[in-house]
C-alpha positions in Angstrom: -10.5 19.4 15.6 -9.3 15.8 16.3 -6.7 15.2 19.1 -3.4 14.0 18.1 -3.5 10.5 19.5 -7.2 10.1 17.6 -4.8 11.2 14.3 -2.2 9.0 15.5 -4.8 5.7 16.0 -6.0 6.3 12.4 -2.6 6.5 10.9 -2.0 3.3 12.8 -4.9 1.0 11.9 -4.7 2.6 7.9 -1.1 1.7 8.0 -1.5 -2.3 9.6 -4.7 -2.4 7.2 -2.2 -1.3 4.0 0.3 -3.6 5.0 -2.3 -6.7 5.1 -3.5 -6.0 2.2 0.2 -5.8 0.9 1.1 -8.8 2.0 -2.2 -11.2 1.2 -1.6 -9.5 -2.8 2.0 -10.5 -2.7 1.7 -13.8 -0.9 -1.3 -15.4 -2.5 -0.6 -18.2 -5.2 -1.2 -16.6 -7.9 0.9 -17.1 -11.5 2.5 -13.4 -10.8 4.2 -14.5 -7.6 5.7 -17.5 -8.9 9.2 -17.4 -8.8 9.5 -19.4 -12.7 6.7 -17.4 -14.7 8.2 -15.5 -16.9 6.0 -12.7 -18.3 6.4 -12.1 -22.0 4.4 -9.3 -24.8 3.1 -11.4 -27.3 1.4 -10.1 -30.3 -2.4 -9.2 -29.8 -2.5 -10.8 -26.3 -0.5 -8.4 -24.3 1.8 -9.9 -21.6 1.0 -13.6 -21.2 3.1 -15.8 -18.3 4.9 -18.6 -18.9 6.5 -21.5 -16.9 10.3 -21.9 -16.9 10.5 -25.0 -14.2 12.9 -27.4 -15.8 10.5 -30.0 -15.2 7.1 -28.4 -16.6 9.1 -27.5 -19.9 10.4 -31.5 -19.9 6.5 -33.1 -19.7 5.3 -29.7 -22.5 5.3 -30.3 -26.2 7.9 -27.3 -27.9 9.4 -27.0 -24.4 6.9 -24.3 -23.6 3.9 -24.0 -21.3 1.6 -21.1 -20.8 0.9 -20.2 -17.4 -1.2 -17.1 -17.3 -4.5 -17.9 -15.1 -5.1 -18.8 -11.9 -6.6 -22.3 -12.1 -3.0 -24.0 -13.8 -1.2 -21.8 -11.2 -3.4 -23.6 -8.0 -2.9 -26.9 -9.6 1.1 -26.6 -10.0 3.1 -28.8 -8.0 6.6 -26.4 -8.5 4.4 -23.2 -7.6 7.2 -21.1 -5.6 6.4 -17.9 -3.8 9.1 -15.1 -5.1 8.0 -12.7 -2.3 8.7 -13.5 1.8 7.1 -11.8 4.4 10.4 -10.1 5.3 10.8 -8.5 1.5 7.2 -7.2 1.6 7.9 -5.4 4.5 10.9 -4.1 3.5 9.5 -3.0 -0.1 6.6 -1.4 1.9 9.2 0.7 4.2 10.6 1.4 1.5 7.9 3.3 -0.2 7.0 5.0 3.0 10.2 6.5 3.1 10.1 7.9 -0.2 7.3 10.7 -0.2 6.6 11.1 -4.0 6.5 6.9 -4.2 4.0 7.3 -0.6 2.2 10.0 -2.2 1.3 7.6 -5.1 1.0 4.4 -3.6 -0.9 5.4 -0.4 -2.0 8.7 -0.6 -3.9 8.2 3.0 -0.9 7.3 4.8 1.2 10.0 2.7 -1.1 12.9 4.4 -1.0 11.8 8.1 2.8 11.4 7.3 2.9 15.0 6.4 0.8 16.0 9.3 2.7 14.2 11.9 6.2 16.0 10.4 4.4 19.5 9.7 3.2 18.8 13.8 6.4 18.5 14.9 8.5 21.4 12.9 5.7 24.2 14.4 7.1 25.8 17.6 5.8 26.1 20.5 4.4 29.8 20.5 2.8 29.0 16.6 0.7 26.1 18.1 -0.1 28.2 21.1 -1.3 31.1 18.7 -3.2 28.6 16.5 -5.0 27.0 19.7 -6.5 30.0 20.4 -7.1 31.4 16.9 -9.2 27.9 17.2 -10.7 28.4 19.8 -11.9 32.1 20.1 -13.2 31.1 16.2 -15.4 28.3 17.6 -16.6 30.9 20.2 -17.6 33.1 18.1 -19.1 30.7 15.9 -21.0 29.4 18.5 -22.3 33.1 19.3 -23.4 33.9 15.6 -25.3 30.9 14.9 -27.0 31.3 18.4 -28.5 34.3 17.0 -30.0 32.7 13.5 -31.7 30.0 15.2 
């Protein structure tokens, strides 16, 4: 049986790696994160991106440009991020703090959640009981496989 602060290490390190991961997704240039693509359904193309800087639409012919891939959205010169550091954060508290939202999103970091608050609501004389209940079972594993080998 791991020790609490070996749980509480790995809920830790999952949670910083999570939130890296967040935040490179949401702060790479990519034509999602740009504050003026506008994503639209188009027939038989699904949801294509376009470009709604004033001056992109000024240089395009029909006052429309398709941005949708990640080589026009590197060579922009009015690529804006939408997201800050300071918003991912708070988005990712945010879905910490909802348990069904957690549960979905990061279902690793949902169970250690639950096992740190299901730690804390035992008493006292429950995680005594269990301890030993552990403990007396490992002994008496430890006897019966003795005999078998």
């Amino acid at each position: 049986m791991k020790q609490e602060f070996e749980i509480k290490e790995k809920f830790y390190s999952t949670l910083d790696k999570e939130f890296k991961k967040r935040l490179q997704l949401y702060l790479d240039r990519k034509y999602i994160n740009c504050i003026y693509n506008v994503r639209y359904d188009v027939k038989d193309y699904g949801k294509v991106g376009f470009c709604s800087h004033s001056e992109v639409l000024k240089k395009s012919i029909r006052n429309t440009f398709v941005c949708s891939d990640m080589n026009t959205c590197k060579d922009c010169l009015h690529y804006e991020c939408k997201h800050t550091r300071e918003s991912i954060k708070d988005d990712f508290e945010k879905i910490l703090g909802d348990p069904v939202e957690c549960g979905r999103v990061y279902p690793k970091i949902a169970v250690l959640i639950w096992l740190f608050n299901d730690e804390k609501n035992v008493k006292p004389h429950v995680k005594l009981k269990n301890s030993i209940a552990t403990c007396s079972m490992s002994f008496l594993n430890i006897i019966f496989f003795r005999w078998l080998f």
